[in-house]
N, C-alpha and C positions, 0 to 999 in steps of 0.2 A: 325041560320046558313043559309048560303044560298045556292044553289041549283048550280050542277057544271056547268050550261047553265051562273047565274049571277057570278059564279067564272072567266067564260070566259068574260065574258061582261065586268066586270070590270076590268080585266088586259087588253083589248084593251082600255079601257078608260085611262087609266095608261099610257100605249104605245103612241098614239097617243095625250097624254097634252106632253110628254118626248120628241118626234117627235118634237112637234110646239115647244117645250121651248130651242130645240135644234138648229131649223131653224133659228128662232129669235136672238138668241146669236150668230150664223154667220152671219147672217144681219149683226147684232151693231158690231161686230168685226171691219168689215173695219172701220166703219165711227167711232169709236173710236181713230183707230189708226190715221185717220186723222186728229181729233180734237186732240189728241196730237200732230200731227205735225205741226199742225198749232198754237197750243198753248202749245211751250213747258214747263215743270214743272219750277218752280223756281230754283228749285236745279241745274237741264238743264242748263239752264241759266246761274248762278253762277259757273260753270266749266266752262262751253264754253266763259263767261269773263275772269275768271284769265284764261285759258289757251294763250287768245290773245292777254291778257295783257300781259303774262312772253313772246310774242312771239315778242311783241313792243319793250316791251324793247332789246332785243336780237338787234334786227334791229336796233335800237339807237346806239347800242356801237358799230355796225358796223363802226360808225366816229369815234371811234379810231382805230380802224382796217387801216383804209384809213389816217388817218391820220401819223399814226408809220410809213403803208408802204411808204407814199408820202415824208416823212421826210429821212428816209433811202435810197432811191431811189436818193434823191436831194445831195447839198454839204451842208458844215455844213455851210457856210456862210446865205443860204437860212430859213433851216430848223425851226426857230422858228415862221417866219411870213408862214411860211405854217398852222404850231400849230392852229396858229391864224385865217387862213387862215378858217379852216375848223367849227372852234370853230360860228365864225361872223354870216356863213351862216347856219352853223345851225340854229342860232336863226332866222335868216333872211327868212329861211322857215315855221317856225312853226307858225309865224305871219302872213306872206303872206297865206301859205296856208289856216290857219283856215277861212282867213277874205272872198277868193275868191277861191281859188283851190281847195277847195273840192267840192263847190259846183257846177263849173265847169265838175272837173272829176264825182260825181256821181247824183249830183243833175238832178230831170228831166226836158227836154227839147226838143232837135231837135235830129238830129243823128249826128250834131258836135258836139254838148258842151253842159254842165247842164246849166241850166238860174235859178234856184230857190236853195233856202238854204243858204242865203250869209250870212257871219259870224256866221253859224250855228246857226240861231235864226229861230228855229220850234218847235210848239207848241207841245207836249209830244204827242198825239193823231194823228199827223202828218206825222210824221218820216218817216215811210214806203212809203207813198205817196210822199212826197218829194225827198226820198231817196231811188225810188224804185229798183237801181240794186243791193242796198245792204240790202233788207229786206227778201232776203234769210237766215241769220243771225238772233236769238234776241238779241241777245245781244248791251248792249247801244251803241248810238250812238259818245257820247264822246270816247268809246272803239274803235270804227270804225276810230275816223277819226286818233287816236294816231299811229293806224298802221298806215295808209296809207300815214301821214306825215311823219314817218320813211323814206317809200318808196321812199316821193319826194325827202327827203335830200339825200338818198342816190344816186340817181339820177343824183343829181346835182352835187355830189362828186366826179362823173365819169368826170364830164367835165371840171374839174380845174387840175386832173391828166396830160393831156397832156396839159397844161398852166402855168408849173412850171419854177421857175426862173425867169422870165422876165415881167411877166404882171402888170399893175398898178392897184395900190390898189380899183379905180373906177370901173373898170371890172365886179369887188365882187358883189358889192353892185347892180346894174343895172342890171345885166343879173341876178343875184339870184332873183329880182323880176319877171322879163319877164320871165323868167323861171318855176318857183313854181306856178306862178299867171295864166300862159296861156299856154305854149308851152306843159309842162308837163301835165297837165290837159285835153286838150284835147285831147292827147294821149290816155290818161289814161281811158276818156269819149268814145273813139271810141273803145275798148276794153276789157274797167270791165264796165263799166257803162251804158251799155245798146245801144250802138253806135252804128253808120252805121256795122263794123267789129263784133259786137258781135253779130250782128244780121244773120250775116251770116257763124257763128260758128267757129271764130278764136281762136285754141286753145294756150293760153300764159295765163296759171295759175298764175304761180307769176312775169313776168316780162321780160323774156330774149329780148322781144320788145320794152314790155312799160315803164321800167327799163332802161335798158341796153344800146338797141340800141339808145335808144332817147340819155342819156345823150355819148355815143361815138361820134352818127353824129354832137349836137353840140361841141364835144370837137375837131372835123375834123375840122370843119369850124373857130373855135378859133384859133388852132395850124397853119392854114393854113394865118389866118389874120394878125396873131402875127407874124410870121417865124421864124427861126431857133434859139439856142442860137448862142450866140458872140462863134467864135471858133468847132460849132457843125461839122462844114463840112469844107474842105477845096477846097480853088482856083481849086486845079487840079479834084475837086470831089468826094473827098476822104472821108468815113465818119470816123469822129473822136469817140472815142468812151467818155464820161464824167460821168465816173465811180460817183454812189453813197456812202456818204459817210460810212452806215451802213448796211452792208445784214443783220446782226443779227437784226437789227431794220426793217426791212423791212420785215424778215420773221416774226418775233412776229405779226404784220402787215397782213401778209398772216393766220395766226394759229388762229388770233381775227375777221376775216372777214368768214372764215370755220364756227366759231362758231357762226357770226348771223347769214348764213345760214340756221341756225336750225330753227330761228325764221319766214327768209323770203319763204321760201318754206314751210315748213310744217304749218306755222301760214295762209297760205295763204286759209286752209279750213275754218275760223273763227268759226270754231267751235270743240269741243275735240268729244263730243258724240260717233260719228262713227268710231272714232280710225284709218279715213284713215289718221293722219299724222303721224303716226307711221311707216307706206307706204313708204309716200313721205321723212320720213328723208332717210330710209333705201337709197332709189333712189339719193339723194343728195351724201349722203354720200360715196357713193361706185363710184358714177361717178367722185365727186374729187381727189378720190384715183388713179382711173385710171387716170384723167389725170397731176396727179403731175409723175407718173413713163414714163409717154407716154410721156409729154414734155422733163424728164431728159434724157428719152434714145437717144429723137432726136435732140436735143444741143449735146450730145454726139458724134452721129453722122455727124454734120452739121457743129459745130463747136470745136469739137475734144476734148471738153473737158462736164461734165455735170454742164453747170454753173448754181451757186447760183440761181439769180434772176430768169433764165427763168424756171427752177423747181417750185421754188413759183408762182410763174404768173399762172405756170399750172395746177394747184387748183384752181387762180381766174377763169380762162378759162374754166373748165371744170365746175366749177358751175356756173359760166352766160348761158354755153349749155343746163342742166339742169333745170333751172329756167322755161322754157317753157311748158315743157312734164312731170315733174315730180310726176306729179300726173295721166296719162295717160300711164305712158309707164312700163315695167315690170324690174325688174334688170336687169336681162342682159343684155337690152337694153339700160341704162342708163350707164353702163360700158363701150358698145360703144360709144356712145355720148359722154362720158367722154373723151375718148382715143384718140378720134378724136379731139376733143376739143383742147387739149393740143398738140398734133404736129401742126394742121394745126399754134397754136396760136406762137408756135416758129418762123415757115416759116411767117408767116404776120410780127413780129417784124423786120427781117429782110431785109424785101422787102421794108416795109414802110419805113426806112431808108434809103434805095437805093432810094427811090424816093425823098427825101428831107423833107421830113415832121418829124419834130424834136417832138418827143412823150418818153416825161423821163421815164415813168413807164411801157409804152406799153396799155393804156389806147384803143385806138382803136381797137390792135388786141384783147384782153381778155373780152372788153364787145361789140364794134363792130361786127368785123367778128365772134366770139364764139356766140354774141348772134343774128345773122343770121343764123346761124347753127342750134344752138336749137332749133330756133322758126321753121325753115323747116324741122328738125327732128321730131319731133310730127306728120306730116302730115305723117311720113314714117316708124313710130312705134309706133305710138297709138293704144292701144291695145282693139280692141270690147268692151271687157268686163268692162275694165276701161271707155273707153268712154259713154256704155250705165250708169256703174255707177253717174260718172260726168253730165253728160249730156250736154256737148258741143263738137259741131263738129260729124266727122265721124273718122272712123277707118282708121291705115294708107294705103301708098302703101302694105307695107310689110306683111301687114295682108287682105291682097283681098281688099280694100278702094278702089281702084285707084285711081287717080290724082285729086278726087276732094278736098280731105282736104289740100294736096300740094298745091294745086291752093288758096285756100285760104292764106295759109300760106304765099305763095308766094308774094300774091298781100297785105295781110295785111306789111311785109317787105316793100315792094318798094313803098306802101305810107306814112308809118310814115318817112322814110327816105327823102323823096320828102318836105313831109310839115317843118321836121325840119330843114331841110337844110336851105331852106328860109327863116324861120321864126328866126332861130339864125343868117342867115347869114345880115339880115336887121341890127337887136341887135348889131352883133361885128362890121361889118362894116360903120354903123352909127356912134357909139361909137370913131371907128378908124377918121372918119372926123371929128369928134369936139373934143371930150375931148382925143382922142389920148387910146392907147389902151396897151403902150410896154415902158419899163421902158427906160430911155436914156443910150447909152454904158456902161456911168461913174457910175451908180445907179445898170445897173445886173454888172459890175464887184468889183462895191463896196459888192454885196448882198443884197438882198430885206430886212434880218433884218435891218439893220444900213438904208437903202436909204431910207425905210417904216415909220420905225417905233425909229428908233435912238437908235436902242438896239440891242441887241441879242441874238439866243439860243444858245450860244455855245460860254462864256467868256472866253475863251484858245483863239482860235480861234484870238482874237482880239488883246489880249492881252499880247500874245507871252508865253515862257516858263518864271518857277517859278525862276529861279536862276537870276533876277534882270536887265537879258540884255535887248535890244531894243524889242518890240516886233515885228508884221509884217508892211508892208511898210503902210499897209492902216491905223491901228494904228496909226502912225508915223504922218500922214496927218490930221489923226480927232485929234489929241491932245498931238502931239507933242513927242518927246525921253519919254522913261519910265524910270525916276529917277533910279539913283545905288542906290541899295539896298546895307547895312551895314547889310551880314547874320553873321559875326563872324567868317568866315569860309576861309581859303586861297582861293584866288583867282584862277580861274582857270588858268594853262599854256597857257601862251602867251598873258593875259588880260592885259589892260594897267590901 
């Protein structure tokens, strides 16, 4: 036995090994969790893949989304070489981009453009260095670029919206390259990728700038190269209106582009782990609702009745506002942003009309001016707590920030706008002196299917009605009277 002097002695010895073994475990604590975050588990990993894989694809079928709506918006004479239209450059981007535009947009370099990574040939042990604005992420790098060439297509998809009807088939092909290969890219480079703009805290999460605005300012300067359609305006200045053939095709269109939202803003964490996309759908979500009611109530008002199209539009509108802040801002505040989104995007459709700039879908007010909006919204409701979680930029006006994250905002706006302008406007205008850029009278009044491509999506259309008579005049010229059909059936009154 021992004496109650070593009974004491040894419970301090006790005490004080429990002390150090206690200290020491809060040591290794942090630098545990760092070495998990710096290397996260494989399993990590494997969620945080499929989740940006199911969020790629999302953004993929947004070209049918754009598609349905661009065909419903148009006449049916058009509507098949849109199909087509959309289908070309897709592929026309995923090539381009893999071979140069990614490595552009994320590849490292200067603070204009990535210089290294071309045709994603880096060596497994690389990656990171190469690709250092996206080794925030583990997840592979083929996972990386499948998004982000989603992003560029859709991009681009924005700038043929207000180029429908009338443009030749060359246009496609040439500006999809300068597009996907440089214009977008270094957008994309001055904003995700480590840029001059990121460097100085431009908040635009998934795009309302690098997105959005880029592919409206070139569809400004296309729309404006190209001019109006045949019949859009009249002598005394009058605008004509040239109703689309399908709203039910146009809103399916609307209802399929909501839904890659899901993918394009909340996928935009590249990673599921932290559950903020759960967050950011909430915030997508609720601001398109506000602004499909907020656009219907102000066609309502504006234009006395709540019509179809500008309803729909005001979902697009209200999520290209969103797109910016989504991840920064709190619901409520994404409600407003919505709300606003969707009226001001009424009132732009209307003016841009009055000014003469012929735009079928409304492509400029829903990703133009909305995604202006967005992007200077974030400076004005970014929320602390989000911002410190993110970690870009500062909090907005509305939350004690003051004007400095506005200012950014502000000046990241007015230079992607500057660069694009020029940069599309060399492309169409170029384009316009040599290879010519606008179908001839006879070709948009015949329609882009039959002038394009010597076909159509819409065999009625061409062909006239089933009961055997002439069909329409343009018919008549590609191939002559449509034989009497012998149905068995009396003829109708008055038929010779």
């Amino acid at each position: 036995m021992i004496g109650f002097k070593g009974f004491v002695r040894k419970k301090k010895v006790i005490m004080l090994g429990a002390i150090a073994s206690a200290t020491l475990l809060m040591l290794l604590i942090p630098s545990l969790a760092l070495a998990q975050d710096a290397e996260p588990s494989a399993e990590a990993i494997a969620i945080d893949t499929v989740w940006v894989m199911l969020a790629a694809f999302l953004v993929f079928f947004m070209q049918a989304g754009f598609a349905t709506l661009e065909a419903g918006f148009c006449r049916t004479k058009n509507a098949g070489h849109i199909a087509w239209k959309n289908l070309v450059n897709l592929a026309i981007s995923a090539l381009v981009f893999w071979a140069v535009g990614f490595a552009i947009a994320f590849g490292t370099g200067s603070g204009f453009a990535g210089s290294s990574g071309w045709f994603m040939s880096v060596a497994p042990d690389q990656v990171n260095d190469v690709f250092a604005s996206l080794s925030i992420s583990g997840i592979p790098i083929s996972t990386k670029y499948l998004f982000e060439f989603a992003f560029a297509a859709v991009s681009l998809a924005i700038v043929y919206g207000a180029l429908l009807e009338r443009t030749k088939m060359i246009v496609y092909f040439v500006f999809a390259v300068a597009f996907t290969g440089f214009i977008y890219p270094v957008v994309g480079h001055w904003i995700w990728g480590g840029g001059w703009l990121a460097q100085l805290g431009m908040q635009d999460f998934a795009g309302s700038t690098v997105v959005h605005l880029v592919g409206a300012t070139a569809a400004l300067v296309g729309a404006v190269a190209l001019g109006p359609r045949i019949g859009k305006y009249g002598k005394d200045g009058s605008v004509r209106p040239i109703p689309g053939h399908s709203m039910t095709l146009a809103l399916l269109g609307v209802i399929i582009l909501w839904l890659g939202w899901f993918g394009f803003n909340p996928g935009s964490t590249l990673g599921a782990m932290n559950l903020s996309f759960a967050d950011i759908a909430v915030t997508t979500n609720l601001a398109a609702a506000s602004g499909v009611l907020s656009a219907m109530f102000t066609a309502w008002i504006v234009m006395g009745k709540p019509d179809i199209g500008m309803t729909g539009n005001g979902a697009i509108a209200a999520l290209v506002a969103i797109t910016a802040p989504c991840a920064f801002v709190e619901p409520w505040a994404a409600i407003v942003i919505g709300g606003v989104a969707g009226a001001v995007m009424v009132l732009a459709v209307l003016g841009i009309d009055r000014i003469k700039i012929d735009d079928p879908i409304g492509a400029l007010s829903c990703h133009g001016i909305s995604g202006i909006w967005g992007t200077l919204s974030a400076g004005l409701f970014a929320s602390p707590a989000l911002v410190e979680k993110f970690g870009v930029g500062k909090a907005g006006l509305f939350y004690g920030g003051g004007f400095s994250q506005l200012g950014v905002q502000a000046l990241g706006v007015a230079a992607v706008f500057a660069f694009v302008l020029i940069t599309t406007g060399i492309v169409f205008y170029g384009l316009k002196a040599t290879t010519g850029i606008r179908l001839t009278p006879e070709q948009e009044l015949a329609g882009s299917d039959f002038a394009e491509h010597g076909m159509w999506g819409y065999l009625e259309h061409f062909l006239g009605p089933d009961d055997g008579t002439d069909g329409t005049a343009l018919a008549d010229r590609i191939r002559g009277p449509v034989p009497t059909v012998d149905t068995g059936r009396p003829s109708p009154a008055g038929a010779s």
